[in-house]
N, C-alpha and C positions, 0 to 999 in steps of 0.2 A: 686306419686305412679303409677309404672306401673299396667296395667293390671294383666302382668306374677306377680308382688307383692301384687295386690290381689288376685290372685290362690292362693297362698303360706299364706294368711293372711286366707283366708276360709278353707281350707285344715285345719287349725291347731286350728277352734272352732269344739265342740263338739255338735252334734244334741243334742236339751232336749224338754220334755213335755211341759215345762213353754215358753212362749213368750221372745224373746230375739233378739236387736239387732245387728246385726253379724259386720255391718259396718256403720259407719254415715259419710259420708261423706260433710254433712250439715252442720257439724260443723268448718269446714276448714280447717282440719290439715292435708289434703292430696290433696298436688295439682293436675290438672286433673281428682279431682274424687269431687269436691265440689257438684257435680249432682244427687250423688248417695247414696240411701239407701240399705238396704239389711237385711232382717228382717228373722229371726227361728218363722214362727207363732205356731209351734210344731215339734214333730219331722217325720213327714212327709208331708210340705209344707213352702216353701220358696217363700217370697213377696220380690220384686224388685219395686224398685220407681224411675224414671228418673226427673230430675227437670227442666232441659233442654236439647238443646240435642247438641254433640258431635259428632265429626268425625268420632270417634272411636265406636260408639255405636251398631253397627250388630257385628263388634269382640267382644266389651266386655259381651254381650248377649249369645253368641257362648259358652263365656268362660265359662257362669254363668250353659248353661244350660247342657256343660259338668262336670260338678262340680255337679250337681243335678243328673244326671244319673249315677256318679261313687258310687254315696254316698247312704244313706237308703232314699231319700228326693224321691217322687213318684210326687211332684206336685211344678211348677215353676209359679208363676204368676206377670206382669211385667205392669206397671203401669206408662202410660206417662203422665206426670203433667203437662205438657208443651203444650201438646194438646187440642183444644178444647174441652171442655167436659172432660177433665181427664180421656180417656177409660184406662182399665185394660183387659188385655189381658193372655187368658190363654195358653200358651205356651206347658207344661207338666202337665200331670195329671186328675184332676178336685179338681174342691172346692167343698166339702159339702152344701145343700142348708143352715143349718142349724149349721152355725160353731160359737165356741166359742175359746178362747183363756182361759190359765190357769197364774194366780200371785198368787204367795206366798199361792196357797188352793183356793182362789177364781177364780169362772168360771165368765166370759165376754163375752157378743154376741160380735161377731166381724162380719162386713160386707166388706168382703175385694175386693170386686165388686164393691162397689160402686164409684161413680167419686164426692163423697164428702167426706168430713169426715165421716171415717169407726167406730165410734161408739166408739174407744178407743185409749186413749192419752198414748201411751208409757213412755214417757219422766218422767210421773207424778207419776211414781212407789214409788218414795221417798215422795211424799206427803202422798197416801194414805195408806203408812207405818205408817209414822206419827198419821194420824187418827187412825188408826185401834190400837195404841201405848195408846192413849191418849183418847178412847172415853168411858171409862165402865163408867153406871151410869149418863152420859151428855144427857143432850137437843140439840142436833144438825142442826144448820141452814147451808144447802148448797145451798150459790146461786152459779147462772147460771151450773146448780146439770147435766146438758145435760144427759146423761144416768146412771147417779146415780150410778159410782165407786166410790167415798166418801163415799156414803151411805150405799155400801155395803160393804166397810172395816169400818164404825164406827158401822155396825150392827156385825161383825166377831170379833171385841173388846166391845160388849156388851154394844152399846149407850141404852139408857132410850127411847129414841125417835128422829126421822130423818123427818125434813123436807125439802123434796128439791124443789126448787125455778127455772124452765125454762117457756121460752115460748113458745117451742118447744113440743105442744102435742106429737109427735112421739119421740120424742129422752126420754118423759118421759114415753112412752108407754113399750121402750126398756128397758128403768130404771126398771118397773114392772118386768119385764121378769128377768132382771138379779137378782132382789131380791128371784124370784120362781124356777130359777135352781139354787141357791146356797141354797133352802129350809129355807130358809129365813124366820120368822114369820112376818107376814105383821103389826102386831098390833104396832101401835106407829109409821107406817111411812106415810106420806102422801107425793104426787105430786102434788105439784101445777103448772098450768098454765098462770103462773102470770107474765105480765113485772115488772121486779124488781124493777125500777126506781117509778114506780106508785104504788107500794104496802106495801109500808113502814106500814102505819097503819093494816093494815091485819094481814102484819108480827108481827108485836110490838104484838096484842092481843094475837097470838100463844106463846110469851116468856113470861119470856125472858129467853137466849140461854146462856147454858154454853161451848158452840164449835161452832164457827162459821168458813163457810170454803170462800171464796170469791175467786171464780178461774173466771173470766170473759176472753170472744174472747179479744183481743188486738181490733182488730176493726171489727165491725159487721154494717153494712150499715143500719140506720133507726131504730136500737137497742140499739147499745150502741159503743162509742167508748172513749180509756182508757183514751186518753190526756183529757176530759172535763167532763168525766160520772163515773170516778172510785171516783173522790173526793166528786160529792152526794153522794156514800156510804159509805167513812168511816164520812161525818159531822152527818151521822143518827146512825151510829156503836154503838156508849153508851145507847140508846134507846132502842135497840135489845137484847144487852148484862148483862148478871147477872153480878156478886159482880166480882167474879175470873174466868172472861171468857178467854178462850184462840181464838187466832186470829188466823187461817192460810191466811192471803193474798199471793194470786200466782199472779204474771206477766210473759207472755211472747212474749215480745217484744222485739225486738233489737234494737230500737230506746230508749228506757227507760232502766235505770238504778235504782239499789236499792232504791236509794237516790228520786225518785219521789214516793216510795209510803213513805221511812219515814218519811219524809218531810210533808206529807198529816197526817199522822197520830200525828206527835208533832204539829201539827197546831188546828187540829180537833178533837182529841181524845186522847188529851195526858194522860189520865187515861191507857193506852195501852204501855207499855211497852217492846221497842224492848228482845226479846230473842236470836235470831240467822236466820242463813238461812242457810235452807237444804242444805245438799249436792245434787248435781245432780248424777248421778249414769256415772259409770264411761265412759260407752261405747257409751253416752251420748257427751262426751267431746270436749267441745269448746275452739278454738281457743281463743276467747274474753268469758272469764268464767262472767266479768261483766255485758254482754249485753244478757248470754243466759236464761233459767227459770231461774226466781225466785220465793222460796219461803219461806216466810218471815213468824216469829212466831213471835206471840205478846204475853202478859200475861197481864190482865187489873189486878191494885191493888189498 
């Protein structure tokens, strides 16, 4: 894809309130742009993410920020991955100190400064549908719960009770926060600061769960990593789990395929019954649909 064919590809989406991405180039189905994101964080600011960098990259920056200034868009912010430190750079406009994003009614802190992960996983819109589908009335266990969007679509689908499971004081600090701008009733949810790996018995006395959500980093240095540390958690899964618990396992890894968490699950928990795997959302869309998220429903019976 040229440049001039993403003008002509952004020209023809529409500004909206809700969070949306406008381009994925990550996914690979556009060559010369495999670099490139391009995110609607509402309808007046637009986030750009470079993953590396390209010849081409002061023109296609030009392009982006003439496209922003034709349009109602007031703020451009451009985010090189590829640099040390990840800086994010504000080009047009400003950021809000205090920004959120909006899904399906629910509000999100978003931190779109930062040179880390910004507090929320786009991609994972079809999971926390899912939850939010499936949670009235549940006990809900969310590990590695990072800032508690599960938690706060199974509390927008009326779970019984949320608890989420990081070991990230601040990312569960943010969790609070999103549960208190979505007015949210606190009763019945709890944050724990817990390594997951080490608190199985903790966990078990709080169940047992009839929703359990298992989204873990692919690989996280001295925490957890999926090829050796996902499989202690589903040999403990029946422990945690009531009579007709439903599973959501998510991976996303490109080196893994379905087949290593089902495989894990008919070994170690075959009380757990594959259901299906989400759709991924279309704007989403990868070249290799087998190697991108996954996320996989169980039903124990």
């Amino acid at each position: 894809m040229t440049i001039s064919e993403l003008q002509q590809h952004l020209q023809a989406q529409n500004a909206t309130d809700e969070f949306k991405r406008l381009f994925h180039g990550r996914g690979g189905l556009y060559e010369g742009l495999k670099h490139l994101t391009i995110d609607n964080i509402n309808k007046d600011i637009l986030s750009v993410a470079l993953y590396f960098e390209e010849e081409n990259e002061a023109e296609l920056i030009e392009m982006i920020k003439s496209f922003v200034e034709a349009t109602d868009y007031n703020t451009l912010v451009v985010q090189r991955r590829y640099l040390q430190g990840a800086p994010s750079e504000v080009l047009l406009g400003e950021v809000p100190e205090d920004l959120t994003i909006l899904e399906n009614g629910m509000k999100l802190k978003l931190n779109l400064l930062s040179n880390k992960n910004n507090y929320y996983f786009p991609d994972m819109k079809m999971g926390r549908e899912f939850v939010r589908e499936n949670a009235k009335d549940k006990r809900v266990l969310n590990l590695f719960s990072y800032t508690c969007a599960f938690s706060v679509a199974a509390k927008f689908g009326g779970a019984k009770s949320v608890v989420n499971v990081d070991m990230s004081k601040g990312a569960l600090k943010v969790g609070m926060a999103n549960h208190s701008i979505n007015n949210l009733d606190p009763k019945g949810v709890s944050f724990l600061p817990y390594n997951i790996l080490k608190s199985f018995a903790s966990l078990k006395r709080k169940g047992p769960y009839d929703l359990i959500i298992i989204d873990p980093p692919s690989f996280q240095r001295g925490s957890f990593e999926a090829t050796k540390d996902y499989e202690k958690l589903i040999i403990k899964l029946p422990q945690l789990a009531s009579e007709n618990c439903i599973l959501l396992s998510c991976l996303n890894s490109p080196d893994l395929e379905s087949e290593f968490i089902l495989n894990m699950i008919k070994r170690h928990a075959p009380s757990f019954k594959f259901v299906k795997r989400l759709d991924n959302l279309e704007e989403f869309k990868s070249a290799d649909e087998a190697r991108s998220l996954k996320n996989l429903v169980f039903i124990r019976e």
